[in-house]
N, C-alpha and C positions, 0 to 999 in steps of 0.2 A: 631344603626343597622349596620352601616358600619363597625364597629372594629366586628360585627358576623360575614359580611359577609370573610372580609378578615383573621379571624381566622378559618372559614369551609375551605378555600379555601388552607391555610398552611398545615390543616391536611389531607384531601385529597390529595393531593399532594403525601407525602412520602411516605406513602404505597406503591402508586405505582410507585416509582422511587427506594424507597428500595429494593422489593419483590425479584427480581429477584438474589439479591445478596446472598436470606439466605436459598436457598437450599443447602442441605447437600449431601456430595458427595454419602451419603448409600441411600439418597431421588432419585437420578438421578440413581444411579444403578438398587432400585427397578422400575423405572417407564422404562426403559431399557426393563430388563427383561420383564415387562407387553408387552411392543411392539412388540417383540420379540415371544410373545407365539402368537398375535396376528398378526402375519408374517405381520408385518411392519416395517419391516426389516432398510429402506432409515432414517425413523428418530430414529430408535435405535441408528442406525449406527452414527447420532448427537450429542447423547446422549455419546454414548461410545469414541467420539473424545472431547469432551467435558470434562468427568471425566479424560481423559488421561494427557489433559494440566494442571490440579490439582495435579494430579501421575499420573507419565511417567511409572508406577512399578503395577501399579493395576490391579492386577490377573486376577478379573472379568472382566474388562472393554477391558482388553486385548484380555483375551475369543472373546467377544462380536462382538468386532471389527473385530475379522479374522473372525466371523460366518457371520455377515451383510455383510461382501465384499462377501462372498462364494454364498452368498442367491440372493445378487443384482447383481452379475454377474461383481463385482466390479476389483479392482487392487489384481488378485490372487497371484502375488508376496509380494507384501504388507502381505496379508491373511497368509501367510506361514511362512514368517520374523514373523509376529505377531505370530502362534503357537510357532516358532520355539523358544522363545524369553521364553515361559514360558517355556521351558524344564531347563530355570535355573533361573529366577527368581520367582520361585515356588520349594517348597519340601514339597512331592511331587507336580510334576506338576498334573495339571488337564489333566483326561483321556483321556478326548473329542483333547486333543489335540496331542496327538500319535493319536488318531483315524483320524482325520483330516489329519494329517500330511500322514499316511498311503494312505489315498485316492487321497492326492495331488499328488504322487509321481508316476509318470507311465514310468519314466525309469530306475529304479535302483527296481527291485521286491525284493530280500531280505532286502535291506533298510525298505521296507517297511512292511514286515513282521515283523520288527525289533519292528516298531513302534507297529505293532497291539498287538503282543506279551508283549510291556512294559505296554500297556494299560493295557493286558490283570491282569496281574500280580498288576498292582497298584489297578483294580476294584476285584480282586478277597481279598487284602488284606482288602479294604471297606467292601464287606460283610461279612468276617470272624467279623471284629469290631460291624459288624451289628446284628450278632449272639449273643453277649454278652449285647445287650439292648432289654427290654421289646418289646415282642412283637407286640403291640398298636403304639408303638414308631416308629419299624423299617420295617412292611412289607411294606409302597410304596414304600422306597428310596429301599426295598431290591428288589423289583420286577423290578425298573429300571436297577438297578444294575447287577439283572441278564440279563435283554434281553441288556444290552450294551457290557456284557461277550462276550453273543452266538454269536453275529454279530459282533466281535471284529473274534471270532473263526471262521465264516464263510468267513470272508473276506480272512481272510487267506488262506480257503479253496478255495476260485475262485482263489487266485493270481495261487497256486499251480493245478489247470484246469485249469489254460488258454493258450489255444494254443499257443500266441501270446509270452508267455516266454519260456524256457527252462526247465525249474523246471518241465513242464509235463511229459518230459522224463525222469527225474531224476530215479532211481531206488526203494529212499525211498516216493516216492511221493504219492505214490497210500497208503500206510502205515501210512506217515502224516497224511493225509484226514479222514481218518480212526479214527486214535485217537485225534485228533481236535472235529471232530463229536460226537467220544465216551464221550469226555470232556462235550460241550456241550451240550451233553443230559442227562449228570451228575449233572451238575449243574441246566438246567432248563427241568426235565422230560417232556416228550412230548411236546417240544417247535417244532411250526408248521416250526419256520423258518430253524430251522436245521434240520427237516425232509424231508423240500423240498429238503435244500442242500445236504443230505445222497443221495433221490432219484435220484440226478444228480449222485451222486457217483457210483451205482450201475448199473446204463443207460450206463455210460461209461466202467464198469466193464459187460458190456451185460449180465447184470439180474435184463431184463424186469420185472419178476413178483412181485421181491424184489422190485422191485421202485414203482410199485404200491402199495404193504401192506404200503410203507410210504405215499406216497400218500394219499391215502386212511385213515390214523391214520392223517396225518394233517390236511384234511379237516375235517375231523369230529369234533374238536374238535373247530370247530368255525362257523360250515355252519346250525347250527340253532339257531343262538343268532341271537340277532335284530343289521342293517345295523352300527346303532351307539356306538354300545356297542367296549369299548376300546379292548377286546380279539379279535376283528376282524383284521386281518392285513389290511393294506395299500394297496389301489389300486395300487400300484405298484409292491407288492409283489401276490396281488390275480392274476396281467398280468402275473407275471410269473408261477403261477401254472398251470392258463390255459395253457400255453405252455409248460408245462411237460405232463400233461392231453392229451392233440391233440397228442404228440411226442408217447404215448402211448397208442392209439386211442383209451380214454376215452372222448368221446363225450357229455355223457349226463353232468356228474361232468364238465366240461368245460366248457355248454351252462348255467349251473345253478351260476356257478361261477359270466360268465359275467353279467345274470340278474342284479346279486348285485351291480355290478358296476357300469351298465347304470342306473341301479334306483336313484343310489350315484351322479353319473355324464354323465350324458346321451351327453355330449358333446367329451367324451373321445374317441381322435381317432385311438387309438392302441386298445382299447374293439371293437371299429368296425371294424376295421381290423381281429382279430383274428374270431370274430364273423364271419363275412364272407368264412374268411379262414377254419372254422369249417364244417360248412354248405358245401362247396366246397368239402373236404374231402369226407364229408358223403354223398354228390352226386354219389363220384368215387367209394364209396364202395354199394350205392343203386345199380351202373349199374355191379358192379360184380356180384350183389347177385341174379341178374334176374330184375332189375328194380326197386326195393322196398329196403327201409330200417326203419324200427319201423314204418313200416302202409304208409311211407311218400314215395309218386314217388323221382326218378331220377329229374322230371321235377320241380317239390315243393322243395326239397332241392335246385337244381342249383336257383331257383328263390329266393330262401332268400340268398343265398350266392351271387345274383347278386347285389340284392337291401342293401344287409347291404354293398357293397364294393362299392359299390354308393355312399352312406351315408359316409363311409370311404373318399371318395377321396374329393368329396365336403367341409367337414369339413378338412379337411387337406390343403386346399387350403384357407379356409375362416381365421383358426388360422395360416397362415405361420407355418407349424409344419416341426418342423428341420428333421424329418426323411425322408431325399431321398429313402434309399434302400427298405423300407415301401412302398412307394408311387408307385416305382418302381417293386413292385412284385403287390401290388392292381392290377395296373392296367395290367402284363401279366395278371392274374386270370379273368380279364371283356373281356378281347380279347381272352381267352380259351372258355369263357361262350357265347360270342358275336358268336364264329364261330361254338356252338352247337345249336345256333338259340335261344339261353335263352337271351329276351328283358326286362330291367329293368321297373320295375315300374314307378308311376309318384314321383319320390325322390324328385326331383325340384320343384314339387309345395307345397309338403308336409315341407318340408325344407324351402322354402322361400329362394330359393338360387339367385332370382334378388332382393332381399330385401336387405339392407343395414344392417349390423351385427356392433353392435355397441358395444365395451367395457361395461361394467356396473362397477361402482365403487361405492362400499360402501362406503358412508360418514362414517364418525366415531366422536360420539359426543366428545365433550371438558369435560375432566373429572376433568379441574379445578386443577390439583395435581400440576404438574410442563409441564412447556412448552419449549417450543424449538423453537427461532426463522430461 
């Protein structure tokens, strides 16, 4: 019985002193990537430092690594060296990394056009290859492909609107913009994100009513699918539709907008902001109109534009939300509404604003595959 027990106790052993040696470097890539879509970012980012000390040269892991620093707020120098690095130990380099690199760059704006433009050109030569394989085969990679084009072409389009460079002023600027967008909406018809970015174009070309028919043709093509359906855009981009919508005093499409969002994420404090902001608005056009606006007093509007910039300031305070200038317009709009005699609601009791607001963290089960100490 004793030469059993000390031979179970040999082979239990090795297993697990072996184990961890006999993962494969495409084993730790894929389990990367899983982490990765499941924005856990800190031990991708293990993972991808990891496959590096294996190969110093490894495409993917390289990728990974300047995504994970970008996501965790990590060493952005680092992150940039790392895209920078695949623009020659890759041919072609991977897209994502002109696109990266374009975003890192906020003092050199045609540098970075440079980048958006090679991106653009290495994803446009992907789908032409995409074209010449079975249909079955190639429409998701080819629908990635195109919304990485359009936003490849949009970015562009803001570098060349932003006040903040020179190129606004340029001569051919308003002309670039133009066939960037026309490009874009050649490659992905009725893509909602280049239609919002047309209606900026047109706002600044003051024609107002041209930036609503876009308007107008971008929401539609996504404000009656269900909150989860992938066609919907990104609360980030739905914030900024409402804010072409208000700049165009479309009111109701803006309020309907943010429903979706608070339904989505009812904690979000720029949807309460703008919500309020809205509401406000259509207080100051109730009291042009004689008092009323769509059946609603002067008195009912300023009341929800008080109570949602409540909500607003509260939750800005409880999340530490890095937007000062936010915070800072809230609260003129409470002190407009404060000296019209409009008193908020009970927000603070509803809110539970002396309660303790605790982080919530999903556990995440052990899926057994490969592990990271």
């Amino acid at each position: 019985m004793g030469r059993i027990r000390r031979s179970k106790k040999k082979d239990n052993s090795k297993p697990v002193n072996s184990q961890p040696q006999t993962y494969s470097v495409q084993a730790l890539v894929e389990k990367a990537q899983a982490l990765i879509v499941q924005y856990d970012y800190e031990l991708a980012l293990k993972f991808a430092r990891r496959i590096l000390e294996t190969e110093p040269n490894h495409v993917e892991a390289t990728e990974m690594l300047g995504i994970c620093l970008l996501e965790t707020g990590g060493d952005l120098e680092t992150a940039k060296q790392a895209f920078t690095s695949l623009l020659t130990t890759a041919t072609p380099p991977p897209p994502s990394a002109h696109l990266y690199l374009a975003q890192l760059i906020d003092d050199d704006p045609r540098l970075a056009l440079q980048h958006y433009s090679a991106a653009v050109d290495i994803l446009t030569a992907q789908l032409k290859g995409k074209d010449r394989e079975t249909p079955d085969s190639a429409h998701s990679d080819e629908v990635e492909i195109k919304s990485n084009i359009v936003r490849a072409l949009i970015g562009q389009v803001e570098i060349w609107m932003d006040p903040g460079y020179d190129l606004c002023f340029e001569p051919e600027a308003e002309k670039t913009c133009e066939d960037l967008l026309s490009f874009a909406l050649q490659v992905d018809p009725g893509n909602s994100e280049a239609l919002q970015s047309l209606a900026s174009v047109r706002m600044s070309q003051q024609r107002p009513e041209d930036a609503k028919q876009c308007l107008e043709q971008a929401w539609s093509s996504w404000k009656d699918l269900e909150l989860d359906d992938p066609k919907v855009p990104t609360i980030p981009d739905r914030l900024s539709i409402v804010k072409l919508f208000l700049e165009l005093s479309l009111y109701t499409p803006a309020l309907l907008v943010l429903q979706g969002i608070m339904a989505a994420d009812d904690q979000e404090v720029e949807a309460w902001y703008l919500e309020g902001w809205c509401f406000f608005l259509m207080s100051e056009q109730a009291q042009e109109n004689g008092g009323t606006l769509d059946e609603l007093t002067f008195q009912e509007l300023a009341k929800d534009a008080r109570d949602c910039l409540e909500t607003c300031r509260i939750l800005h305070a409880q999340h530490d939300h890095p937007d000062k200038p936010l915070l800072g317009h809230v609260k003129e709009l409470i002190t407009k509404l404060e000296a019209q005699g409009i008193k908020p609601s009970s927000i603070r009791d509803e809110l539970g604003e002396d309660e303790e607001w605790d982080d919530v963290e999903e556990s995440e089960d052990d899926d057994g595959d490969v592990e990271m100490d």
